[in-house]
C-alpha positions in Angstrom: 115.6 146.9 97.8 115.2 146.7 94.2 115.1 148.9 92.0 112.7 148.7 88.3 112.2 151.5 85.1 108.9 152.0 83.7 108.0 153.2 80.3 104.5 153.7 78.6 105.5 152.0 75.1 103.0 152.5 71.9 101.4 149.2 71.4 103.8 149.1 68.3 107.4 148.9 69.7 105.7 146.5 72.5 107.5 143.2 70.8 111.0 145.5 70.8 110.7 146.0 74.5 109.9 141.9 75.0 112.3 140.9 72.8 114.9 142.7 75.2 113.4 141.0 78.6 111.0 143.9 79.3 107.8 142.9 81.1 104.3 144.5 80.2 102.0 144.9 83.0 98.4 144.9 83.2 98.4 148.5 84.5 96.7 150.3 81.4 94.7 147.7 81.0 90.5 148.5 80.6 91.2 152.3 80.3 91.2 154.6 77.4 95.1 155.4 78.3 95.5 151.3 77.5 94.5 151.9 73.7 97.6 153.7 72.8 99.8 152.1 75.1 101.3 149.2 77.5 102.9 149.9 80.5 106.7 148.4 80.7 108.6 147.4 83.2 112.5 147.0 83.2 113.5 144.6 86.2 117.5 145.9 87.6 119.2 142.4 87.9 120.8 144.1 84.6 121.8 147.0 83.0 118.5 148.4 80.8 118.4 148.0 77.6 116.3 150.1 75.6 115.7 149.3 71.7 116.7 152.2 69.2 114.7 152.7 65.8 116.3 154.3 62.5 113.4 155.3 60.3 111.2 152.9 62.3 113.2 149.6 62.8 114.5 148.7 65.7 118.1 147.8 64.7 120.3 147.7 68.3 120.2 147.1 71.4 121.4 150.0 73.5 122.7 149.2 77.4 122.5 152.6 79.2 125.8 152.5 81.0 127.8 152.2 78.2 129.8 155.4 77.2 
């Protein structure tokens, strides 16, 4: 079985996610919910990686099982 993360991402931190291997689906596509946002996917071959913003720039990678 595997396992995936999802996360609705404002169409403005979309190139964060891909940068980091995230893959956007088509999901919220043709709706009014797909104006504001893109449905993510995080595959589990690897640890996720989210991005993290300081006064909006992404500047680090952040692995969730790190301490």
């Amino acid at each position: 079985m595997r396992c995936s993360f999802h996360r609705f991402v404002v169409w403005l931190r979309v190139p964060d996610y891909l940068r980091l291997g995230w893959l956007a689906l088509p999901t919220l596509d043709g709706t009014h919910h797909g104006y504001w946002a893109v449905h993510m996917v995080w595959l589990c071959d690897s640890p996720i990686v989210e991005p993290t913003w300081i006064f909006g720039q992404a500047v680090r990678d952040v692995a969730h099982d790190e301490p």
